[in-house]
Biopython code that builds the backbone (N, CA, C, O; Angstrom):
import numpy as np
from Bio.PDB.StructureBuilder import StructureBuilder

atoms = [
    (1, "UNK", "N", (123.302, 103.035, 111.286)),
    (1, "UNK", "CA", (121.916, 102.989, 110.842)),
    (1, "UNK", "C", (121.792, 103.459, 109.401)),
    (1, "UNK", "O", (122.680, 104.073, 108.810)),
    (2, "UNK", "N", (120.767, 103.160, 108.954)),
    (2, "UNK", "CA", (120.414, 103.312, 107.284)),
    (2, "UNK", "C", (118.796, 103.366, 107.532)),
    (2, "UNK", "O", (117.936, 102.567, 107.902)),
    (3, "UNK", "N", (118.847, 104.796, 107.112)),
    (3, "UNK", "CA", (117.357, 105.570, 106.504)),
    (3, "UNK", "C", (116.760, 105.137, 104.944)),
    (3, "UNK", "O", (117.429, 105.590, 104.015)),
    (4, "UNK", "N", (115.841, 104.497, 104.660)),
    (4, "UNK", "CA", (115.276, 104.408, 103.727)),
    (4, "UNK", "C", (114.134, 105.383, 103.527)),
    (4, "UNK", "O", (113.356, 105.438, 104.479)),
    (5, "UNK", "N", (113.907, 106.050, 102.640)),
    (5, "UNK", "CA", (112.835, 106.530, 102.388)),
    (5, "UNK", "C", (112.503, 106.612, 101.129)),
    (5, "UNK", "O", (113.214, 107.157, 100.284)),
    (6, "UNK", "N", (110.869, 105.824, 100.790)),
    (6, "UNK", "CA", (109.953, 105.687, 99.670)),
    (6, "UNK", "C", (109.061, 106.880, 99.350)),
    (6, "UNK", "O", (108.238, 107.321, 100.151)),
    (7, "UNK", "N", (109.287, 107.414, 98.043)),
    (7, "UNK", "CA", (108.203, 108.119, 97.355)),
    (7, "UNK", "C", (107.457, 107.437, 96.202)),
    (7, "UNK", "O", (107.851, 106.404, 95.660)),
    (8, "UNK", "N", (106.526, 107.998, 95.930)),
    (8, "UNK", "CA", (105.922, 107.928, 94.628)),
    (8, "UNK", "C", (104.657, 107.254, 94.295)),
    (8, "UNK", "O", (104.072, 107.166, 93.215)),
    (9, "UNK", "N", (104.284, 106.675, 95.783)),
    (9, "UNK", "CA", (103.107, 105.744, 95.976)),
    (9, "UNK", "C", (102.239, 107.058, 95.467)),
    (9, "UNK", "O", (102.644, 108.209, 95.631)),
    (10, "UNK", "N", (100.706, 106.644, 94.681)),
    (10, "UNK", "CA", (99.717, 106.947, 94.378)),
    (10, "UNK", "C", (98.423, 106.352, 94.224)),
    (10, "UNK", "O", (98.280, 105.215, 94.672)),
    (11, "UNK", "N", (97.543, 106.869, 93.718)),
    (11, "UNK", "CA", (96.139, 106.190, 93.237)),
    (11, "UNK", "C", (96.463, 106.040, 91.381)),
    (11, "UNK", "O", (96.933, 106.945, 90.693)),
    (12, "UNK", "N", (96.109, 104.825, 90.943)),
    (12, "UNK", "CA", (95.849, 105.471, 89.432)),
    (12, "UNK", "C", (94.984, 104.501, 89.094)),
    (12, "UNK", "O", (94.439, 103.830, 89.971)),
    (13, "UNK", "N", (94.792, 104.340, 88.034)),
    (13, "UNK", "CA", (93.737, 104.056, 87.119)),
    (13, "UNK", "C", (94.339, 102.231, 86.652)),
    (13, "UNK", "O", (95.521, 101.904, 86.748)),
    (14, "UNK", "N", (93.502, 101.512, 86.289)),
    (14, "UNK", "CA", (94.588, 99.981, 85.881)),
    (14, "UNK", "C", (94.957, 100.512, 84.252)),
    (14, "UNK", "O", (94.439, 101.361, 83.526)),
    (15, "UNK", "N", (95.888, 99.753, 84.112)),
    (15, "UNK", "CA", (96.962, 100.379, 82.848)),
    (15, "UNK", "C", (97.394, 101.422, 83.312)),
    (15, "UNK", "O", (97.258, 102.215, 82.381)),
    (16, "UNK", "N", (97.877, 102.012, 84.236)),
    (16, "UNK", "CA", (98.721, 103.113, 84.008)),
    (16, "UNK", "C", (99.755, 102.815, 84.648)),
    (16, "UNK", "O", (99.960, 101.639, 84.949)),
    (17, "UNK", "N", (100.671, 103.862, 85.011)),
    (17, "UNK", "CA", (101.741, 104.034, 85.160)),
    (17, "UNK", "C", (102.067, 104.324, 86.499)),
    (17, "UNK", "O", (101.238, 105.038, 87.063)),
    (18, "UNK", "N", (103.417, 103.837, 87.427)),
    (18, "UNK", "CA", (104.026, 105.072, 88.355)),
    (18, "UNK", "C", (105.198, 104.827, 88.668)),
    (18, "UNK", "O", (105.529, 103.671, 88.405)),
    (19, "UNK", "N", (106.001, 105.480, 89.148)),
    (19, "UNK", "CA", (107.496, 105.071, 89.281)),
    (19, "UNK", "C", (107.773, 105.427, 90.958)),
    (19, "UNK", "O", (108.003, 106.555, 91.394)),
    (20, "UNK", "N", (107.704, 104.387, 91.626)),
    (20, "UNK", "CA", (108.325, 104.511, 92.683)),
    (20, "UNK", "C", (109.829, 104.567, 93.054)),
    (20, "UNK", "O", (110.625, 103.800, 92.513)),
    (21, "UNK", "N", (110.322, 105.728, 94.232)),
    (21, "UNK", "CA", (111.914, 105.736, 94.449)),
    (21, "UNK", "C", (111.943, 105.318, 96.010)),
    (21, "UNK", "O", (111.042, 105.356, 96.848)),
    (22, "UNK", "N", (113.391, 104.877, 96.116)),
    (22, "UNK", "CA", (113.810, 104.949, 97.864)),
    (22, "UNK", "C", (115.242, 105.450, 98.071)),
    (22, "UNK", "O", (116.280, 104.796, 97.964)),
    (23, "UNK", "N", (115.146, 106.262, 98.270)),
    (23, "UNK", "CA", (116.630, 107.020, 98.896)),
    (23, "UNK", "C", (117.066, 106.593, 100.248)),
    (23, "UNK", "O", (116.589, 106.699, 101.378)),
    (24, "UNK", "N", (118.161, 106.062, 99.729)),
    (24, "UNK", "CA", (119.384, 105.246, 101.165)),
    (24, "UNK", "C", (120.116, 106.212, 101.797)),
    (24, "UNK", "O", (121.058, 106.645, 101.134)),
    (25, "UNK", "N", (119.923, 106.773, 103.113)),
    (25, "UNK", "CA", (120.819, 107.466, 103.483)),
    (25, "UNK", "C", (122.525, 107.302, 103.636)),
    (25, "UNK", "O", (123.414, 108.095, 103.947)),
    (26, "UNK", "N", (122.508, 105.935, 103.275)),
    (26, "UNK", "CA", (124.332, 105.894, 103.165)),
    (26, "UNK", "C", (123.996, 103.767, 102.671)),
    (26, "UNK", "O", (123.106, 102.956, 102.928)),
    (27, "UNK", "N", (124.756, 103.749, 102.219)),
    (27, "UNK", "CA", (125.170, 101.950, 102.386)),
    (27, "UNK", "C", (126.039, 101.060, 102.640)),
    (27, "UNK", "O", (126.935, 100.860, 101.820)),
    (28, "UNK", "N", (125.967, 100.294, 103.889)),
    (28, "UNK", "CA", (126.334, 99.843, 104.392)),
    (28, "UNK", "C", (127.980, 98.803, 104.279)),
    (28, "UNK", "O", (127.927, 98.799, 103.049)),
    (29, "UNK", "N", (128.636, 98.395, 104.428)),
    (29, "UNK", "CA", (129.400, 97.193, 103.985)),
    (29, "UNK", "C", (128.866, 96.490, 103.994)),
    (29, "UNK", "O", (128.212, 96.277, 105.015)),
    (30, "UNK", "N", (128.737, 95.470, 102.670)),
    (30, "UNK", "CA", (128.265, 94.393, 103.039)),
    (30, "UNK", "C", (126.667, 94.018, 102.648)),
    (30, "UNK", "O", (126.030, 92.972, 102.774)),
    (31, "UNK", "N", (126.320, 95.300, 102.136)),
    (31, "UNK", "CA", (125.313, 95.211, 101.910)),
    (31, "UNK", "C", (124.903, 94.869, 100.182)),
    (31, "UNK", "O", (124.998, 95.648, 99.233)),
    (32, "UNK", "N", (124.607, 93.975, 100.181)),
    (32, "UNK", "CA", (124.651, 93.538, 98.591)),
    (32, "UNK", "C", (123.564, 93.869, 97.563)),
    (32, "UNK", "O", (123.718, 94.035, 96.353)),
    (33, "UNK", "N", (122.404, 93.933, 98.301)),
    (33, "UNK", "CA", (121.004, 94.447, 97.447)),
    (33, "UNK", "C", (119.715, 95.671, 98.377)),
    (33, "UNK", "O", (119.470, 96.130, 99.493)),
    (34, "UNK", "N", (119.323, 95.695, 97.217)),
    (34, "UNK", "CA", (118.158, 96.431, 97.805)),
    (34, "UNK", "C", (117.154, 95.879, 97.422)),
    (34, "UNK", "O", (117.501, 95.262, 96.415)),
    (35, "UNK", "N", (116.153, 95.720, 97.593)),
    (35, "UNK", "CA", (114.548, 95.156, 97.347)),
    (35, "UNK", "C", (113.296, 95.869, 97.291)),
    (35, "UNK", "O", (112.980, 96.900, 97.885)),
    (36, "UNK", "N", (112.682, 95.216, 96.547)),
    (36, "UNK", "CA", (111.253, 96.061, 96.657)),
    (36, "UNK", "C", (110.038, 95.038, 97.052)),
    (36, "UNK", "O", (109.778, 94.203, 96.186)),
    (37, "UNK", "N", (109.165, 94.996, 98.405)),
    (37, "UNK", "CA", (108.142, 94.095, 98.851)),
    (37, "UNK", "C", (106.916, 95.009, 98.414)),
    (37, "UNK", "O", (106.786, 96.106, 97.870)),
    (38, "UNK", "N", (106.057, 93.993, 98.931)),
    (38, "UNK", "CA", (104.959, 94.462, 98.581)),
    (38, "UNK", "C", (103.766, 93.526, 99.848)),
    (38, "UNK", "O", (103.692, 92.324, 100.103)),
    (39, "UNK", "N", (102.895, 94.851, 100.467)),
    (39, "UNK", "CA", (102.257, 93.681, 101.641)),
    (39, "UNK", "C", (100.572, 94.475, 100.989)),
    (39, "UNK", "O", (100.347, 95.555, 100.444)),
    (40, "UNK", "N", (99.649, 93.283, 101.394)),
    (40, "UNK", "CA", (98.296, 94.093, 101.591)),
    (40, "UNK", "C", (97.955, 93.281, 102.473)),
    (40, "UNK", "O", (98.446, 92.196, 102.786)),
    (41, "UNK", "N", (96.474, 94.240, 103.153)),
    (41, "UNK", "CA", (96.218, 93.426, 104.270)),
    (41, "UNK", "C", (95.632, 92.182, 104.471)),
    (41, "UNK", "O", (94.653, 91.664, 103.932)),
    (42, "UNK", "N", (96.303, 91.832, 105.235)),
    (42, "UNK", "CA", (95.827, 90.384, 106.003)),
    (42, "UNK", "C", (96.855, 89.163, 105.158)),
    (42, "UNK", "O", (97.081, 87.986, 105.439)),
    (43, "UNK", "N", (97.278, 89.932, 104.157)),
    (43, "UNK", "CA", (98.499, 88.474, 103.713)),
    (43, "UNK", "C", (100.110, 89.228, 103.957)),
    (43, "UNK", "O", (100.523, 90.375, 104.127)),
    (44, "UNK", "N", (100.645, 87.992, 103.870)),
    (44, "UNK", "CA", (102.607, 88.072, 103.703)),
    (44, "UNK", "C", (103.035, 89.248, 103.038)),
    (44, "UNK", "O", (102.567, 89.398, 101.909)),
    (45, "UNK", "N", (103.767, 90.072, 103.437)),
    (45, "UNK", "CA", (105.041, 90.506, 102.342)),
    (45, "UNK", "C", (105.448, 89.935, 101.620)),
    (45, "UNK", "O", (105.945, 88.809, 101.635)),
    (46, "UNK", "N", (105.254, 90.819, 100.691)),
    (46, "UNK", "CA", (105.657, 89.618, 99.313)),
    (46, "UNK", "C", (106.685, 90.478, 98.322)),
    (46, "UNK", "O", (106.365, 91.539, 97.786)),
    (47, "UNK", "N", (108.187, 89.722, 98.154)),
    (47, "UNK", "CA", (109.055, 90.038, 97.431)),
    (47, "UNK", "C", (108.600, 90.190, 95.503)),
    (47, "UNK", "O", (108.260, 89.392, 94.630)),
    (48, "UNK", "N", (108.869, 91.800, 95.585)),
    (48, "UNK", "CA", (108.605, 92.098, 94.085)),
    (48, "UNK", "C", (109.844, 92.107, 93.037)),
    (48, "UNK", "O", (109.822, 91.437, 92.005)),
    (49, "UNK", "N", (110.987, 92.988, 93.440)),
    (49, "UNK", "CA", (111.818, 93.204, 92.945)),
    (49, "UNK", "C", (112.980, 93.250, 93.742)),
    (49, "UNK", "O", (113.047, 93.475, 94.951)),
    (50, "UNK", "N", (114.168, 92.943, 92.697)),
    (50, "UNK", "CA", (115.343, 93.798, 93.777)),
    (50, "UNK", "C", (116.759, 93.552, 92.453)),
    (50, "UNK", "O", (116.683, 93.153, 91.290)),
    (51, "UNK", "N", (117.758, 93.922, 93.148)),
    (51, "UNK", "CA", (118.854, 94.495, 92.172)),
    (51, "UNK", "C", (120.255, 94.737, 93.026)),
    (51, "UNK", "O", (120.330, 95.331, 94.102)),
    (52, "UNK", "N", (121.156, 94.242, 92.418)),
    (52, "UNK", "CA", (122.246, 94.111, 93.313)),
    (52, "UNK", "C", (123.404, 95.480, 92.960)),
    (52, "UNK", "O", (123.540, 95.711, 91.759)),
    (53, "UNK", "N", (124.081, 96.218, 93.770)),
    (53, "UNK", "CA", (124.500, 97.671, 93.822)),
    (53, "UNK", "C", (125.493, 97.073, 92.894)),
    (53, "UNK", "O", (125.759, 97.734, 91.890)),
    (54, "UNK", "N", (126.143, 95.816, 93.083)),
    (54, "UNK", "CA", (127.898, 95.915, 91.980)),
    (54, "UNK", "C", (127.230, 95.777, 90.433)),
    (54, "UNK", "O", (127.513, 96.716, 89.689)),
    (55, "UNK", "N", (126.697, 95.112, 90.077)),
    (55, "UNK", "CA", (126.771, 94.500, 89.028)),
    (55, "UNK", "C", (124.935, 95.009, 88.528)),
    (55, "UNK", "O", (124.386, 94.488, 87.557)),
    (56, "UNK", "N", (124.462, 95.740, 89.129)),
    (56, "UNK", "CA", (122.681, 95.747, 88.546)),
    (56, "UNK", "C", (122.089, 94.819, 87.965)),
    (56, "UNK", "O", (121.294, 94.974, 87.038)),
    (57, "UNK", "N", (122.641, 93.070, 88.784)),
    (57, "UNK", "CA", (121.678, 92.551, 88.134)),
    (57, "UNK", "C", (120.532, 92.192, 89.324)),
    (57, "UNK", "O", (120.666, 91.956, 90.524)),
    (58, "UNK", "N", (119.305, 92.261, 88.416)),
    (58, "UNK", "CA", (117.840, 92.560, 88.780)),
    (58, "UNK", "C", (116.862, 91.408, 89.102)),
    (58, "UNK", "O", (116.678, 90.670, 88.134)),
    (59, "UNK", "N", (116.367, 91.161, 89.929)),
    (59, "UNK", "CA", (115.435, 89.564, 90.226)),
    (59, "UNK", "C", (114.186, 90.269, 90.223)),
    (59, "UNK", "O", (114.036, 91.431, 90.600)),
    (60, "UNK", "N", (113.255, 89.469, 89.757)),
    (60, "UNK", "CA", (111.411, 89.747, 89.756)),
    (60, "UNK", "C", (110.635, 89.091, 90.199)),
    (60, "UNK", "O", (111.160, 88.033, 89.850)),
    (61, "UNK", "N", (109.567, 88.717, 90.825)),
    (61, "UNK", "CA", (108.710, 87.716, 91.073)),
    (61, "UNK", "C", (107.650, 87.986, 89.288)),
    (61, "UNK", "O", (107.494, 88.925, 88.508)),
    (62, "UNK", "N", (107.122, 86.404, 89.391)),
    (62, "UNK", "CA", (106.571, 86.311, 88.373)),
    (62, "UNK", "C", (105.788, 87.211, 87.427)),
    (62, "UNK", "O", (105.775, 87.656, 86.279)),
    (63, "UNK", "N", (105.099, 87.217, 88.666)),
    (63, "UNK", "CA", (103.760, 88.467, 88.385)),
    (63, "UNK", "C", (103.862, 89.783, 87.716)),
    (63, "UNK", "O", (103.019, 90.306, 86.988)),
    (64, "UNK", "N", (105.119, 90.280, 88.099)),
    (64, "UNK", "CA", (105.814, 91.861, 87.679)),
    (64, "UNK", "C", (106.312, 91.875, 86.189)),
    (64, "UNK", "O", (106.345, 92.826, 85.408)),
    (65, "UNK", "N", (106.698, 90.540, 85.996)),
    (65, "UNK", "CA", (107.565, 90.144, 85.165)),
    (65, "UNK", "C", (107.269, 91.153, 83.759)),
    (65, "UNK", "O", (106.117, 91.262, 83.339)),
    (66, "UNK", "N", (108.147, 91.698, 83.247)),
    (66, "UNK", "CA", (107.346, 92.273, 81.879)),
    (66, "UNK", "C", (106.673, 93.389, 81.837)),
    (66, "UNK", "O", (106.285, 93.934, 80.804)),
    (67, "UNK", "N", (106.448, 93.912, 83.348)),
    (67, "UNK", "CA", (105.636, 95.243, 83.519)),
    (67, "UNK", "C", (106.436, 96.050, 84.037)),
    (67, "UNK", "O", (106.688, 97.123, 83.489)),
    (68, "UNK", "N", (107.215, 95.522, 85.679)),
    (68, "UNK", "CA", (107.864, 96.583, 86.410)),
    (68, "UNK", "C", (109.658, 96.139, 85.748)),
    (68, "UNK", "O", (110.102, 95.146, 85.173)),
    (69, "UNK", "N", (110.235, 97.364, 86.173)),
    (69, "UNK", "CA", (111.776, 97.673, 86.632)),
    (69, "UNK", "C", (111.804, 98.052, 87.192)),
    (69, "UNK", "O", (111.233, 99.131, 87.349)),
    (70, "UNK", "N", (112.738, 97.287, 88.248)),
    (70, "UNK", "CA", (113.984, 98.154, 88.949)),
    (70, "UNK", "C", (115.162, 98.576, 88.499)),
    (70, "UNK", "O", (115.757, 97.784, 87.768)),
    (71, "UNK", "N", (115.741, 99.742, 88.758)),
    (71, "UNK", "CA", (116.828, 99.930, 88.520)),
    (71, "UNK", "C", (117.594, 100.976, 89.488)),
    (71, "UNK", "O", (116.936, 101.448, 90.416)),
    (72, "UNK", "N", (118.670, 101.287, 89.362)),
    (72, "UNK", "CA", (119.291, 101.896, 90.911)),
    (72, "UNK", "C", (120.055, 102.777, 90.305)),
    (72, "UNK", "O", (120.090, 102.691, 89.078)),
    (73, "UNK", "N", (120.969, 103.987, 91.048)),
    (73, "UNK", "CA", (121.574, 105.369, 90.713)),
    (73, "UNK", "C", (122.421, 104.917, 91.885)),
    (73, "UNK", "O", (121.918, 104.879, 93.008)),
    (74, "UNK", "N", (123.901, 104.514, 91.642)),
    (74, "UNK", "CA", (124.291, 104.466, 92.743)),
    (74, "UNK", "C", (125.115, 105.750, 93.465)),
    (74, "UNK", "O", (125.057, 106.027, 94.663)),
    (75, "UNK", "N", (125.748, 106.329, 92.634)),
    (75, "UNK", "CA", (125.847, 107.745, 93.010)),
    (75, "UNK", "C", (124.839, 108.274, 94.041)),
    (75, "UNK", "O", (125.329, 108.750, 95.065)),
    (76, "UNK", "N", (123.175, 108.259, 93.891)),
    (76, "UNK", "CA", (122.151, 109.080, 94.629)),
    (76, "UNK", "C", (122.066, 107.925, 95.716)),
    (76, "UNK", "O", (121.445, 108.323, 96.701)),
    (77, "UNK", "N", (122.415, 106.881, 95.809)),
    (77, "UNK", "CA", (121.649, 105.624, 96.479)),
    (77, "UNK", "C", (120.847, 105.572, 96.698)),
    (77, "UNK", "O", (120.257, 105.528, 97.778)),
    (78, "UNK", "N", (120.397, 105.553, 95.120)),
    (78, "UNK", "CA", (118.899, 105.302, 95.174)),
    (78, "UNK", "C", (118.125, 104.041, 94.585)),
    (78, "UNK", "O", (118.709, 103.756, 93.539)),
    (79, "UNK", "N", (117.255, 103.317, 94.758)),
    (79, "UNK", "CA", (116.121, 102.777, 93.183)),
    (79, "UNK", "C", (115.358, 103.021, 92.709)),
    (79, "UNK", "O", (114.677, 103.868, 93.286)),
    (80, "UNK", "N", (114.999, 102.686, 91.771)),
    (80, "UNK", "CA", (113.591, 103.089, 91.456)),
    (80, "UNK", "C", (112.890, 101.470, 91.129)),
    (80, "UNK", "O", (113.576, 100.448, 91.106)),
    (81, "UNK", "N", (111.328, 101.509, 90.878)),
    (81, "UNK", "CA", (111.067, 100.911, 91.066)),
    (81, "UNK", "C", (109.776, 101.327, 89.746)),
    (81, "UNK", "O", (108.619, 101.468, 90.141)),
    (82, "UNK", "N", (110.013, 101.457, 88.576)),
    (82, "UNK", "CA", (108.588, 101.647, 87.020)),
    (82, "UNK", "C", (107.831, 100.773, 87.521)),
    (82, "UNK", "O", (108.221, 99.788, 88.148)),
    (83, "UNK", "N", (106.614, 101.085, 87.267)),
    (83, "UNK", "CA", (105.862, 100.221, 87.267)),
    (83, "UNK", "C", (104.908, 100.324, 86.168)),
    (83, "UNK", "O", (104.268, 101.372, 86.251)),
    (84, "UNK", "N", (104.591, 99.601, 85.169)),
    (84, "UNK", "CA", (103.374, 99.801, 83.948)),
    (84, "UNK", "C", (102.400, 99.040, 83.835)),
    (84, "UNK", "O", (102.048, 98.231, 84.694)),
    (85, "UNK", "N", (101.939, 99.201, 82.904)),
    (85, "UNK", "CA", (100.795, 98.036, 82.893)),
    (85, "UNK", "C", (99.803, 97.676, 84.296)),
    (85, "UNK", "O", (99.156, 96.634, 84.404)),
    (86, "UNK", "N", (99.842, 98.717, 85.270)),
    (86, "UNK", "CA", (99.180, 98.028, 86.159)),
    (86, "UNK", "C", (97.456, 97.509, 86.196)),
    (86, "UNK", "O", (96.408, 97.700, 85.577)),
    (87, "UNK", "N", (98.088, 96.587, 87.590)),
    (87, "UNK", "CA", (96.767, 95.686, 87.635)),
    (87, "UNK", "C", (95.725, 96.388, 89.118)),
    (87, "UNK", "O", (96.162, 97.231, 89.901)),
    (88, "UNK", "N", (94.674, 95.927, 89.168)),
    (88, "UNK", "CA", (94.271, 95.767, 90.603)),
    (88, "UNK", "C", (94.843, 95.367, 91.733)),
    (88, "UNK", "O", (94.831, 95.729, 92.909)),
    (89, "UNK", "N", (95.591, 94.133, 90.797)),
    (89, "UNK", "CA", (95.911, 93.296, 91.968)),
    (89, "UNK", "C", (97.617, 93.643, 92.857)),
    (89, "UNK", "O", (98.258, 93.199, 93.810)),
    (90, "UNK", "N", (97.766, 94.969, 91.539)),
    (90, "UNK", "CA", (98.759, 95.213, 92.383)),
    (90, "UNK", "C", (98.841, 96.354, 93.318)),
    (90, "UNK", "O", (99.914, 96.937, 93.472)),
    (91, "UNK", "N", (97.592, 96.769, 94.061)),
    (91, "UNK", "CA", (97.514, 97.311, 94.980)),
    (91, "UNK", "C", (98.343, 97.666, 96.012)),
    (91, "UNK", "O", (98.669, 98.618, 95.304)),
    (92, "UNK", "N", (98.990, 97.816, 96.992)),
    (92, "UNK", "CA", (99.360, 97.395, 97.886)),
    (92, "UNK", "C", (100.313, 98.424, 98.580)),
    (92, "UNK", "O", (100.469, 99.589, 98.212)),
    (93, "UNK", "N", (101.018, 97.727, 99.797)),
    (93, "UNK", "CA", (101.925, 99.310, 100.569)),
    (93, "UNK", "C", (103.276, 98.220, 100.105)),
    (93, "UNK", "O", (103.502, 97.045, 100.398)),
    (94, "UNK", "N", (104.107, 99.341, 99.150)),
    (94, "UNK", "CA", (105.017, 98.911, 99.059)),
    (94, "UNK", "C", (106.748, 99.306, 99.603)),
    (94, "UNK", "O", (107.337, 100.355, 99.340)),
    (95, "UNK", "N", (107.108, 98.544, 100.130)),
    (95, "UNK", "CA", (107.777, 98.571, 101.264)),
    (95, "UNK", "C", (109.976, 98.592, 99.959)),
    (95, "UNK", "O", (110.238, 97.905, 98.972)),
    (96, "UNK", "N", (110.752, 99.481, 100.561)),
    (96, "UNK", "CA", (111.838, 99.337, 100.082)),
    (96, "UNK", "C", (112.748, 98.520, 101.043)),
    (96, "UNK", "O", (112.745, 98.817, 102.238)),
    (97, "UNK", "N", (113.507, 97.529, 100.594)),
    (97, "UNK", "CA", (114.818, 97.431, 102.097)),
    (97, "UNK", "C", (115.878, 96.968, 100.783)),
    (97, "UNK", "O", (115.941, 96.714, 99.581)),
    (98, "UNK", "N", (116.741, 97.103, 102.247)),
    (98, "UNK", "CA", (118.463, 96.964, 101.904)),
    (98, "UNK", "C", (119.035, 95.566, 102.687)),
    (98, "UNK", "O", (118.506, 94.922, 103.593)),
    (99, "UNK", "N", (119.878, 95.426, 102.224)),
    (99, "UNK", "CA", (120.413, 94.097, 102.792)),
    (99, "UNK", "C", (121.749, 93.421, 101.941)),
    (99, "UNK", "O", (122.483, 93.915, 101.085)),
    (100, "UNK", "N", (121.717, 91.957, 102.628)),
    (100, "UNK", "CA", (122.505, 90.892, 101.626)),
    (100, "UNK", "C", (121.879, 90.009, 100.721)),
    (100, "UNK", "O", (122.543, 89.355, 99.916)),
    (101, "UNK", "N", (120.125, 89.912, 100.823)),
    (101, "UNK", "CA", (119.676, 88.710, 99.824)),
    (101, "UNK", "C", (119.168, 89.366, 99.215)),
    (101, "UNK", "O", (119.170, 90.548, 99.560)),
    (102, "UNK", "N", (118.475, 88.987, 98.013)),
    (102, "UNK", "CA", (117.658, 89.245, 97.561)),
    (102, "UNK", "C", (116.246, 88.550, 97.336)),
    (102, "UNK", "O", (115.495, 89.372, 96.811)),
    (103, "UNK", "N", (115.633, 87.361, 97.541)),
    (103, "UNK", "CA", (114.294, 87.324, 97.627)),
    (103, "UNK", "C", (113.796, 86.995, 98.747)),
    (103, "UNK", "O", (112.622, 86.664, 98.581)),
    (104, "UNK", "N", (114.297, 86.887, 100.402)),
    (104, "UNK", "CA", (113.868, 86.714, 101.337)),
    (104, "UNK", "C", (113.920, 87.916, 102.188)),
    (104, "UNK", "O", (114.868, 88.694, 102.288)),
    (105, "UNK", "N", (112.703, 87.974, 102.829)),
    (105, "UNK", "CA", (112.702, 89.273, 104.392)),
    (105, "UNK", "C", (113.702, 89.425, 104.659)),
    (105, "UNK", "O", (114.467, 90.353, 104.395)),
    (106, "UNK", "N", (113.942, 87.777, 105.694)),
    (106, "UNK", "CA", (114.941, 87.587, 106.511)),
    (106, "UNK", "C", (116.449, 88.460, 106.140)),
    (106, "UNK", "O", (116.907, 89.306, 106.908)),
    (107, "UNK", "N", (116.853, 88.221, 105.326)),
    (107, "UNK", "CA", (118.298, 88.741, 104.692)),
    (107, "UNK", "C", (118.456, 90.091, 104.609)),
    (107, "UNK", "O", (119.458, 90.778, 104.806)),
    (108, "UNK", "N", (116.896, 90.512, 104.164)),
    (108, "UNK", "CA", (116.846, 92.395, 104.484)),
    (108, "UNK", "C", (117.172, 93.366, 105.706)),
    (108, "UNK", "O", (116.078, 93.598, 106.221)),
    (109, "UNK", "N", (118.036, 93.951, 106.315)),
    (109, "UNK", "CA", (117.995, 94.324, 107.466)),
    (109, "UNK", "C", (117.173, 95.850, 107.343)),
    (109, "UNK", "O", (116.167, 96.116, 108.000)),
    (110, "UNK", "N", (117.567, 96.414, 106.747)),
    (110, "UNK", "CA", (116.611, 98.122, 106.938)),
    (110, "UNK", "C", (115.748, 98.249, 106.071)),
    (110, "UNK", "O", (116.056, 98.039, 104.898)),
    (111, "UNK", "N", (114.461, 98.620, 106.419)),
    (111, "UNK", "CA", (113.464, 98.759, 105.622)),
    (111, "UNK", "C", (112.846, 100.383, 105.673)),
    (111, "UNK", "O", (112.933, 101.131, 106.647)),
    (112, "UNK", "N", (112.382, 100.616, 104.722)),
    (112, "UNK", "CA", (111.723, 102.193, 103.905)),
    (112, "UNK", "C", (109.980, 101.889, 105.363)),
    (112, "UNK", "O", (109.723, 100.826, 105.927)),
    (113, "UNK", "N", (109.529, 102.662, 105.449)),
    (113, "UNK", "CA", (108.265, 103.091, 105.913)),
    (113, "UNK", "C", (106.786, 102.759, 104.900)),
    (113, "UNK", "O", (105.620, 102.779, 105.295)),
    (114, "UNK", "N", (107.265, 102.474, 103.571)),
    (114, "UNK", "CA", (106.227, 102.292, 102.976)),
    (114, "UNK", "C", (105.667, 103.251, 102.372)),
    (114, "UNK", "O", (105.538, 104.358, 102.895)),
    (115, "UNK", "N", (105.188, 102.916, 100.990)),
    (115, "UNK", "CA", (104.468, 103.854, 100.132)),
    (115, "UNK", "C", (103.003, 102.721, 99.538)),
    (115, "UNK", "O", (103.103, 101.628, 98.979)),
    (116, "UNK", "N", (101.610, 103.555, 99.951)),
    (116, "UNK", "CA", (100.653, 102.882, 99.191)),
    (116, "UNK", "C", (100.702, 103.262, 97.903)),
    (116, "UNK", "O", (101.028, 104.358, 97.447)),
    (117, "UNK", "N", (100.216, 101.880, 97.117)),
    (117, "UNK", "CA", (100.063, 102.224, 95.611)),
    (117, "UNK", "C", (98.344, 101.817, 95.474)),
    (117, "UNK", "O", (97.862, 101.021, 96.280)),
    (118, "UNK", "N", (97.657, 102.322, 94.593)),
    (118, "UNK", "CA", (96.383, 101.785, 94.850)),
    (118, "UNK", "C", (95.803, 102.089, 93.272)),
    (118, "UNK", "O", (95.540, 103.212, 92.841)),
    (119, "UNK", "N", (95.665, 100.743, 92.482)),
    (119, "UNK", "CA", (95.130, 100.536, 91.179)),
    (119, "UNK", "C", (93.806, 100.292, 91.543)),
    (119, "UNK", "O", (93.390, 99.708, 92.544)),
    (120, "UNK", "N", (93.121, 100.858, 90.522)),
    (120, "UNK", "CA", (91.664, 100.910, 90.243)),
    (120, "UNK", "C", (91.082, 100.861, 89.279)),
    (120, "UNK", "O", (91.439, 101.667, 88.419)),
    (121, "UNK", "N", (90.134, 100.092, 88.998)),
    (121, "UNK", "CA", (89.858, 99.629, 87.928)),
    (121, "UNK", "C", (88.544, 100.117, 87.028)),
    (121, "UNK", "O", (88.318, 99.598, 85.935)),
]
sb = StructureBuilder()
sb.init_structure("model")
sb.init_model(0)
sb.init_chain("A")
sb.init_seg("    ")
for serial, (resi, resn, name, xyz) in enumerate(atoms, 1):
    if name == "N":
        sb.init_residue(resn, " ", resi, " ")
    sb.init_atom(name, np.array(xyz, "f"), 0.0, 1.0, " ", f" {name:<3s}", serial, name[0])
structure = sb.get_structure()
């Protein structure tokens, strides 16, 4: 088994700042990435970020593009997850997992509990 756990969710203001983390209690074989979703209610999980443990390279969905990073500590097994520039619209409970893909659920097997983030405008 693999413990994820997310900090750093908050309230802030639009334009500001926060840096979300998820600490992996160990990682797996085989496990090639970690991810960062993002759900609000009543729609899909929706893939934000993610970043692969060998090589740190990093995938974004559009929207993030230019605002957030990910980046990872593999020593701590950890990520983080900057976020700037925020919007309203990026509200939401954002969810960490681990896995082999990187922009689908499916491929994620362990997922974090979730941290709300909540921009306000």
């Amino acid at each position: 088994q693999v413990q994820l756990v997310e900090s750093g969710g908050a309230a802030v203001q639009a334009g500001g700042s926060l840096r979300l983390s998820c600490a992996a209690s160990r990682r797996r074989t085989g496990h090639y990435a970690m991810g960062w979703f993002r759900q609000v209610p009543g729609k899909e999980r929706e893939f934000v970020a993610a970043i692969t443990w060998s090589d740190g390279s990093t995938y974004y969905v559009d929207s993030v593009k230019g605002r957030f990073t990910i980046s990872r500590d593999n020593a701590k097994n950890t990520i983080y997850l900057q976020m700037n520039i925020l919007k309203t619209e990026d509200t939401a409970v954002y969810y960490c997992a681990a896995g082999v893909g990187i922009y689908l659920e499916i491929n994620y097997e362990y997922w974090g509990q979730g941290t709300q983030v909540t921009v306000t405008s």
